[in-house]
C-alpha positions, 0 to 999 in steps of 0.5 A: 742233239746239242751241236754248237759250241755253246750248246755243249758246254752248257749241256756237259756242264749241267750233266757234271752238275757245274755252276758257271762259277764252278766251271770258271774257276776250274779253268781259270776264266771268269765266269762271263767268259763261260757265260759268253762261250755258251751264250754268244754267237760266234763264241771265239774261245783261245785254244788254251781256254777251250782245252781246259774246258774241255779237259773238265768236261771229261771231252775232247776239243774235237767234240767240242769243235764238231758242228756236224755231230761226227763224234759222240759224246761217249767217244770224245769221253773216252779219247779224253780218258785215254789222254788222261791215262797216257800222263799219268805215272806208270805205277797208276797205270798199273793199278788201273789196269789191275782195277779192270782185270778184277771187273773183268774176273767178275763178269 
């Protein structure tokens, strides 16, 4: 089980398959920036970099904060969806919510 800050950047970004490069330009930081967020102890990212970080990675802040382990990564994911859902348009909205009702006919 991955705790630290740097450790789960690292992990979430190998499992979407991320370079440092790719993850450095997704957020707009440099890629010694990520370097040192996985790898330097304290790492002390701005909270506006670590929101970014944290949107790309499909997670939340608060996973990514949380060094005892109290929120999965499955729910820090879907809090992250939730968010996402919330910005977007009403008509996506509704087209997501049809895209659910059909899989939910098929079970």
């Amino acid at each position: 089980m991955v705790t630290t800050l740097g450790d789960k950047i690292r992990s979430l970004r190998k499992e979407k398959r991320l370079t440092l490069d790719q993850l450095a330009e997704l957020t707009g930081s440099s890629k010694s920036y990520i370097w040192e967020l996985e790898n330097k102890t304290p790492p002390r990212p701005s909270a506006e970099k670590l929101s970014r970080i944290a949107e790309k990675l499909g997670v939340t802040i608060e996973y990514l904060l949380d060094k005892e382990a109290t929120v999965s990564e499955e729910n820090a994911e879907d809090a992250a969806f939730y968010r996402k859902y919330r910005r977007m348009d009403p008509a996506t909205k509704a087209k997501l919510r049809s895209l659910v009702d059909i899989w939910e006919d098929d079970e």
